[in-house]
ZANU-576545 format. One record per atom (N, C-alpha, C): residue in three letters; atom name; x, y, z. Coordinates in nm, 4 decimals. Example, Ala and Ser with C-alpha at 12.3 -4.5 7.8 and 13.67 -1.06 7.14 Angstrom:
<pts>
    r   a         x         y         z
  ala   N    1.3190   -0.5690    0.7800
  ala  CA    1.2300   -0.4500    0.7800
  ala   C    1.3200   -0.3300    0.7800
  ser   N    1.2850   -0.2250    0.7080
  ser  CA    1.3670   -0.1060    0.7140
  ser   C    1.2900    0.0030    0.7870
</pts>
This chain:
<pts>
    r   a         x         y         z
  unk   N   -6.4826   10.9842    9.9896
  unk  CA   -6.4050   10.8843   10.0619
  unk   C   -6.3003   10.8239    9.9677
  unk   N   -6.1655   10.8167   10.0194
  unk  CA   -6.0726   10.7093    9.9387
  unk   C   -6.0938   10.6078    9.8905
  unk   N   -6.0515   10.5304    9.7611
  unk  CA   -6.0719   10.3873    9.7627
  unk   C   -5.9561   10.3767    9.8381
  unk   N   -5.9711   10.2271    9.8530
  unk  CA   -5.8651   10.1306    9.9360
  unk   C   -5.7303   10.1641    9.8091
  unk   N   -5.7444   10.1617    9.6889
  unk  CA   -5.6172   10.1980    9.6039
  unk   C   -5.5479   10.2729    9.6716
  unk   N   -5.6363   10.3887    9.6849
  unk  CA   -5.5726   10.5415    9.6844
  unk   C   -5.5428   10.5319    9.8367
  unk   N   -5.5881   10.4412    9.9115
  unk  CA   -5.5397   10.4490   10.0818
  unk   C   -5.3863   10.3827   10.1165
  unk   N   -5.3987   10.2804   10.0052
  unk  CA   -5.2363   10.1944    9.9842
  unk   C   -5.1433   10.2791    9.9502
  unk   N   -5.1861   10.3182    9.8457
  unk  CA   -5.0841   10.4132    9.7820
  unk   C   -5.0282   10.5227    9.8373
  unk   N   -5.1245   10.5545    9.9138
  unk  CA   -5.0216   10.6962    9.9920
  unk   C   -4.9441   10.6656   10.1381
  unk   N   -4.9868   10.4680   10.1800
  unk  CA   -4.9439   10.4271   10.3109
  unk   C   -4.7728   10.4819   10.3130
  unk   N   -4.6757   10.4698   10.4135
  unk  CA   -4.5924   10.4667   10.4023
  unk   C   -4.4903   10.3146   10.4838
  unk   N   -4.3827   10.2891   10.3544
  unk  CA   -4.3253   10.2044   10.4007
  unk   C   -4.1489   10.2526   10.3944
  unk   N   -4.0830   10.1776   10.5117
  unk  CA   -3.9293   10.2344   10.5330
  unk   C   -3.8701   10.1222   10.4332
  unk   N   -3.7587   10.2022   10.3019
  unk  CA   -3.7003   10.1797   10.2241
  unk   C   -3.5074   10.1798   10.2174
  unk   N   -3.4607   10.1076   10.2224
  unk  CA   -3.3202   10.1585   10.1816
  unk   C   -3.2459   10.1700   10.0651
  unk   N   -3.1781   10.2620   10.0829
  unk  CA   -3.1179   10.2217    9.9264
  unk   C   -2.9969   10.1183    9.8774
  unk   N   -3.0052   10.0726    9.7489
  unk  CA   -2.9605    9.8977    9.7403
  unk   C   -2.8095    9.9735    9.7274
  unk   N   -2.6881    9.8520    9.7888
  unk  CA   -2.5745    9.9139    9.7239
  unk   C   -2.4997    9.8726    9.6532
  unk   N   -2.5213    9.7627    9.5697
  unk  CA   -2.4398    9.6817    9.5022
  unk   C   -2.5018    9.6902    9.4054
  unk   N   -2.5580    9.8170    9.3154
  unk  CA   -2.6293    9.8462    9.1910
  unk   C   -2.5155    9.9755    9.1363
  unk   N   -2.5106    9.9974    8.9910
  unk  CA   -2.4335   10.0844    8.9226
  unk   C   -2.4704   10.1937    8.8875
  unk   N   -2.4833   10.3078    8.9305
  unk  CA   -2.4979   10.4555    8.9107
  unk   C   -2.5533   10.4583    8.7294
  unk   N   -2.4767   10.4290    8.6590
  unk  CA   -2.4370   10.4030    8.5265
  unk   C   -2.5816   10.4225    8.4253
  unk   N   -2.6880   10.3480    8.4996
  unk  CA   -2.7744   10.3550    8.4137
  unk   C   -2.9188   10.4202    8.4706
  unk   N   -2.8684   10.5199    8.5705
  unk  CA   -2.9799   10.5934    8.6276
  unk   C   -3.0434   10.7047    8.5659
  unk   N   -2.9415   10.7446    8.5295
  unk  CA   -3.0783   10.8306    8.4411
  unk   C   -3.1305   10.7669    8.3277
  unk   N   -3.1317   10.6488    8.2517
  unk  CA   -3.2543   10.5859    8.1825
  unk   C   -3.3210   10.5230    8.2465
  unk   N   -3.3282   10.4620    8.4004
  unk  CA   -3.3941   10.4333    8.5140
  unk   C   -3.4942   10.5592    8.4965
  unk   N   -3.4902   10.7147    8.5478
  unk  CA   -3.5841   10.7496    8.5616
  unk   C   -3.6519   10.8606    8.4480
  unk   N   -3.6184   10.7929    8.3312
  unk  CA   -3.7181   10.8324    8.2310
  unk   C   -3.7976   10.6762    8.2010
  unk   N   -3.7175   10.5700    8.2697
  unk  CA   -3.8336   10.4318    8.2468
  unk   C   -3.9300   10.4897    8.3468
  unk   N   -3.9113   10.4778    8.4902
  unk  CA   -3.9971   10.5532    8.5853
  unk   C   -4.0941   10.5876    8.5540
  unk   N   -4.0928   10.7344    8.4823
  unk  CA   -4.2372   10.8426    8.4855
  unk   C   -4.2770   10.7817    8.3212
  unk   N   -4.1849   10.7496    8.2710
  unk  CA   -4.2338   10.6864    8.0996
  unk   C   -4.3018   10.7978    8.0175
  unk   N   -4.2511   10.9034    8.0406
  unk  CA   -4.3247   11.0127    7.9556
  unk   C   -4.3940   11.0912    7.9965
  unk   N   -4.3853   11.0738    8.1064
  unk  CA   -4.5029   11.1889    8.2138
  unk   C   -4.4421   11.3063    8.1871
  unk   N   -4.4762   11.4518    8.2506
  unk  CA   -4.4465   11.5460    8.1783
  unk   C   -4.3516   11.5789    8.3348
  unk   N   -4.3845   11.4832    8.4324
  unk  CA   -4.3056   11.6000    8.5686
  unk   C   -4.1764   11.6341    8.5509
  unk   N   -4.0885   11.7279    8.5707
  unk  CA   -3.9924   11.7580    8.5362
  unk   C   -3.8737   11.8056    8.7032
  unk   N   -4.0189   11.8132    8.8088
  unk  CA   -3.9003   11.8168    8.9576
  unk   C   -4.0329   11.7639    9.0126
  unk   N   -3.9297   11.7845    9.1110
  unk  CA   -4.0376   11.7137    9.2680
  unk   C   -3.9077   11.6872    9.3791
  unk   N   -4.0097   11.6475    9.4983
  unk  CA   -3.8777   11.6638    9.6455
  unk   C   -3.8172   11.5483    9.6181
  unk   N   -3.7427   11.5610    9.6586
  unk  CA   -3.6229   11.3946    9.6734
  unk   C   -3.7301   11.3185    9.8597
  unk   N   -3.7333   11.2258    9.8641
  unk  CA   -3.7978   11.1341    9.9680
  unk   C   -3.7338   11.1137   10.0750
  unk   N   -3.6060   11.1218   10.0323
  unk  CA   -3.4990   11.1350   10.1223
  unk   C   -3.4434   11.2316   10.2090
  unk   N   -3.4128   11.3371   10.1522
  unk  CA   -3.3585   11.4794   10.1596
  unk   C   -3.4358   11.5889   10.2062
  unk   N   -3.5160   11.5665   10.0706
  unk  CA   -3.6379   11.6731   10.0966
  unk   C   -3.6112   11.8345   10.0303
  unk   N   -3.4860   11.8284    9.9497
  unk  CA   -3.4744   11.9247    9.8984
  unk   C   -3.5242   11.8260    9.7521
  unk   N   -3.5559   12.0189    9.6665
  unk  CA   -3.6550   11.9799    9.5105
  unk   C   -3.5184   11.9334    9.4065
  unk   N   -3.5720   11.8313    9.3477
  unk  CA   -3.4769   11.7881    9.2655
  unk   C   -3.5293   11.7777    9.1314
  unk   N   -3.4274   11.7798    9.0079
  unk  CA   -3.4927   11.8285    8.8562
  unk   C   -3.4261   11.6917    8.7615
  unk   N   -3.5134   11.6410    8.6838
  unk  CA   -3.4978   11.5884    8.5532
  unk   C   -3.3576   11.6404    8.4886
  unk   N   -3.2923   11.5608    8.4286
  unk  CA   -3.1348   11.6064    8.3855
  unk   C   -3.1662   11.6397    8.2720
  unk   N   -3.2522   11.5914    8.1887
  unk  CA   -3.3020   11.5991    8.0400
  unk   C   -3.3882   11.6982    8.0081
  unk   N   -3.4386   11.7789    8.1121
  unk  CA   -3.5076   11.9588    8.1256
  unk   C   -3.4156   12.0104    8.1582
  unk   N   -3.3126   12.0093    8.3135
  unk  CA   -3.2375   12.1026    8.3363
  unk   C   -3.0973   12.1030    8.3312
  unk   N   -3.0362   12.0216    8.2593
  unk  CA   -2.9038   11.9555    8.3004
  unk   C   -2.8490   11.9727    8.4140
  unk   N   -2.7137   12.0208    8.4126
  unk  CA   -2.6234   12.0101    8.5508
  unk   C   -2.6690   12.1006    8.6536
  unk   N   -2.7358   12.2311    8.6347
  unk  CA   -2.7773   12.3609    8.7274
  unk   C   -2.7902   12.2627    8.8253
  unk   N   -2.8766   12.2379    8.8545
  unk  CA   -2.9714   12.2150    8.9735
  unk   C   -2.9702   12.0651    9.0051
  unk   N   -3.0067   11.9808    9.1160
  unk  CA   -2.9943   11.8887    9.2262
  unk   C   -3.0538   11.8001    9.0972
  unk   N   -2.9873   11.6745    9.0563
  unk  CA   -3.0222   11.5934    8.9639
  unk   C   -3.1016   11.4840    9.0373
  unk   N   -3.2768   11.4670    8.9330
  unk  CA   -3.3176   11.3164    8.9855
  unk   C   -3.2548   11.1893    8.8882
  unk   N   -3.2213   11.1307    8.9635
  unk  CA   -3.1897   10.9753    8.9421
  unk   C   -3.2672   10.8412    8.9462
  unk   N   -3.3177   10.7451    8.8612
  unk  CA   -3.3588   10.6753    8.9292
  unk   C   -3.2778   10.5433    9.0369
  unk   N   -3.3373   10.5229    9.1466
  unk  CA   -3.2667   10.4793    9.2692
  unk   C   -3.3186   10.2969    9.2884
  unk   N   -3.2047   10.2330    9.2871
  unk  CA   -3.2572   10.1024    9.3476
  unk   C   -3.3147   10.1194    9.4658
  unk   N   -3.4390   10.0217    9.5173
  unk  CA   -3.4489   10.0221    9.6720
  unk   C   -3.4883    9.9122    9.7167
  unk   N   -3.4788    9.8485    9.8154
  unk  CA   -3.5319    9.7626    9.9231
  unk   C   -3.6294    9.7994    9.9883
  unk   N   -3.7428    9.7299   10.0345
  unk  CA   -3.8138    9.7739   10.1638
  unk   C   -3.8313    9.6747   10.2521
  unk   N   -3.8123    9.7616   10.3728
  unk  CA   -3.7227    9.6771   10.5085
  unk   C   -3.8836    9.6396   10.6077
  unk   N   -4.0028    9.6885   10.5909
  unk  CA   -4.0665    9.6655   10.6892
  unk   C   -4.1826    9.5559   10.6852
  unk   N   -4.1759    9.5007   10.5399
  unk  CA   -4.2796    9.4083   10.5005
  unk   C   -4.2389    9.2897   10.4591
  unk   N   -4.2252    9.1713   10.5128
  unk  CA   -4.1445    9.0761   10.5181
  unk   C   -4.1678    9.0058   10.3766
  unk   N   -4.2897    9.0062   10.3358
  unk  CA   -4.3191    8.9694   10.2020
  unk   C   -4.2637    9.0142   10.0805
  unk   N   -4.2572    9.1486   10.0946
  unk  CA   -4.1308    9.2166    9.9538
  unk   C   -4.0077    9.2146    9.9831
  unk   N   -3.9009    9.1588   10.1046
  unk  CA   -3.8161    9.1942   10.1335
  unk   C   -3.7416    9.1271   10.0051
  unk   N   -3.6208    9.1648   10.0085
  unk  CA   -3.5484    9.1366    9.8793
  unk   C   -3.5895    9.1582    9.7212
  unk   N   -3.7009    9.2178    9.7215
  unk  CA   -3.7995    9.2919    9.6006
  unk   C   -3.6918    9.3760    9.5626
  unk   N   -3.7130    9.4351    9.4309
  unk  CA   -3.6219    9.6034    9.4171
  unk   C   -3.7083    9.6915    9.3487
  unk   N   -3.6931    9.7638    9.4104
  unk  CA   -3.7951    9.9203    9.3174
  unk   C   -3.7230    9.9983    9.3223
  unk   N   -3.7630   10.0908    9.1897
  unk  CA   -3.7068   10.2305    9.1378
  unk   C   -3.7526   10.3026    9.1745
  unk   N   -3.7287   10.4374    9.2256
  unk  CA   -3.7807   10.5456    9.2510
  unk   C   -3.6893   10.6679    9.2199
  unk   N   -3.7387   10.7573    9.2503
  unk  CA   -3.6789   10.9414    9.1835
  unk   C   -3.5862   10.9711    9.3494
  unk   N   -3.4885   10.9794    9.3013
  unk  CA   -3.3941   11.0003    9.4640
  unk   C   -3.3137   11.1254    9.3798
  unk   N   -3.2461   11.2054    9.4957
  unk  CA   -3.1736   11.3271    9.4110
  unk   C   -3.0201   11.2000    9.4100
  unk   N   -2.9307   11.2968    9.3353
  unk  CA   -2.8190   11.2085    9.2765
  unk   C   -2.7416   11.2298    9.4017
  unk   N   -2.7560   11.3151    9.4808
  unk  CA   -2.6449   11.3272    9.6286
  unk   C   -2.7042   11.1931    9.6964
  unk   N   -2.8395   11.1644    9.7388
  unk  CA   -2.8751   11.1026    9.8199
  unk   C   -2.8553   10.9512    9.7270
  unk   N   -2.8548   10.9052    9.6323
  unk  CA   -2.8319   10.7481    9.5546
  unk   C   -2.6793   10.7782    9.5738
  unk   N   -2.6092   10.8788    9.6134
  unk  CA   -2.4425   10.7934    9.5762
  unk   C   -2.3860   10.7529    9.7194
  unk   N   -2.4766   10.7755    9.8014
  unk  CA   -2.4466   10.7560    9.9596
  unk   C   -2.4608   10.6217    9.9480
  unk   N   -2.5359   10.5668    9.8872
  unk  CA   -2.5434   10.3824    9.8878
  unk   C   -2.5680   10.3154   10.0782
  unk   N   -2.4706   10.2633   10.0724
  unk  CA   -2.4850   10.1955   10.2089
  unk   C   -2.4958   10.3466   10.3602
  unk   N   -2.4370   10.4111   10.3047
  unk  CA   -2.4523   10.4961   10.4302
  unk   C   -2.5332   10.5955   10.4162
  unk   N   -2.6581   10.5693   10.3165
  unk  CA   -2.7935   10.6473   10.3044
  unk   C   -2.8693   10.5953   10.4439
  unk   N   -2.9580   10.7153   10.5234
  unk  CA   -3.0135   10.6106   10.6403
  unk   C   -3.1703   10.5438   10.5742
  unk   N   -3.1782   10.4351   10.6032
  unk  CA   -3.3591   10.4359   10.5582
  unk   C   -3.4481   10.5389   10.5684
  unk   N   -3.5169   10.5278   10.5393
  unk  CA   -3.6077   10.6180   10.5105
  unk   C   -3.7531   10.6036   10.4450
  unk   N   -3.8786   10.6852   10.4816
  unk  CA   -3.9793   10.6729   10.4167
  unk   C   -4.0397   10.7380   10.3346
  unk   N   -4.1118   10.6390   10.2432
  unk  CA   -4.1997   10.6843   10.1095
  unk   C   -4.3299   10.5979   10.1080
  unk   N   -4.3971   10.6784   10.0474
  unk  CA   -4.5262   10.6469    9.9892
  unk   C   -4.5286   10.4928    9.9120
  unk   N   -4.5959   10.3855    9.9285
  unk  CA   -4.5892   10.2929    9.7984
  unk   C   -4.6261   10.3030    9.6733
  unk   N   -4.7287   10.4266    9.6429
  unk  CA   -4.7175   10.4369    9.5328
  unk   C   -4.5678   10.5275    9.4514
  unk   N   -4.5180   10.5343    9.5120
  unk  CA   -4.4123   10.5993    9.4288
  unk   C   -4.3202   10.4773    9.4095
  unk   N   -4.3167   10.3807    9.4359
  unk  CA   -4.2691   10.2337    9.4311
  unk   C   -4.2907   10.1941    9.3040
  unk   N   -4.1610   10.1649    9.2175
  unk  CA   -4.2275   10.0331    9.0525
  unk   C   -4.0977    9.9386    9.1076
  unk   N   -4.1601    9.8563    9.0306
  unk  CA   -4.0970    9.7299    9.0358
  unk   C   -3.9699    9.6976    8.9685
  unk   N   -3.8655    9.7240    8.9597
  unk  CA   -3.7147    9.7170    8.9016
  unk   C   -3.7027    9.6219    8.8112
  unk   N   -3.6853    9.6973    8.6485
  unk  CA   -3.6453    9.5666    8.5214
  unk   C   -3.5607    9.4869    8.5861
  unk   N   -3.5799    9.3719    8.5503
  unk  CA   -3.4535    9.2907    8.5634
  unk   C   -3.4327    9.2439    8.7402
  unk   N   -3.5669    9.2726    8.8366
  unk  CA   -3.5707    9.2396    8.9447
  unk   C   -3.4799    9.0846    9.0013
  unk   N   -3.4574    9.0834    9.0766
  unk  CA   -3.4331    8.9201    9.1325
  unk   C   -3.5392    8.9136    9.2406
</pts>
């Protein structure tokens, strides 16, 4: 049986992406992210196509970024910001990304939050 952790963590909540944040420092966003983990791709949350670490694959292939986000369905975090792994097509859409859902555990909490 799940713990209740592991039942949160895989719930899903609808996220948008923030747009008044700077591209600029996303890829040290998502090496703060995984902090040394070894993953090097995985799907974008958004898209759904596989996206790769810039610092394993450089330019080839669909770059992850880490992504400001909002989440729109829990009135208690609203205005919160979390980072997450978005491909670099889907973070430069900004305001005209549509919401979308993810897992909360793939949710951290954004340095420098307001």
């Amino acid at each position: 049986m799940n713990s209740l952790i592991e039942q949160l963590s895989n719930s899903l909540v609808t996220v948008k992406n923030v747009a008044n944040t700077t591209n600029d420092d996303s890829q040290n966003l998502i090496e703060w992210y995984f902090n040394n983990h070894p993953w090097s791709s995985m799907e974008c949350p958004c898209c759904g196509k596989i996206m790769y670490r810039k610092k394993f694959f450089g330019q080839k292939h669909p770059i992850m970024v880490g992504a400001h986000v909002e989440i729109l369905d829990i009135d208690l975090f609203k205005g919160q910001q979390y980072i997450i792994p978005l491909c670099e097509e889907c973070n430069n859409k900004k305001d005209n990304l549509q919401p979308f859902k993810i897992k909360v555990g793939y949710l951290k909490v954004a340095p420098h939050s307001t």
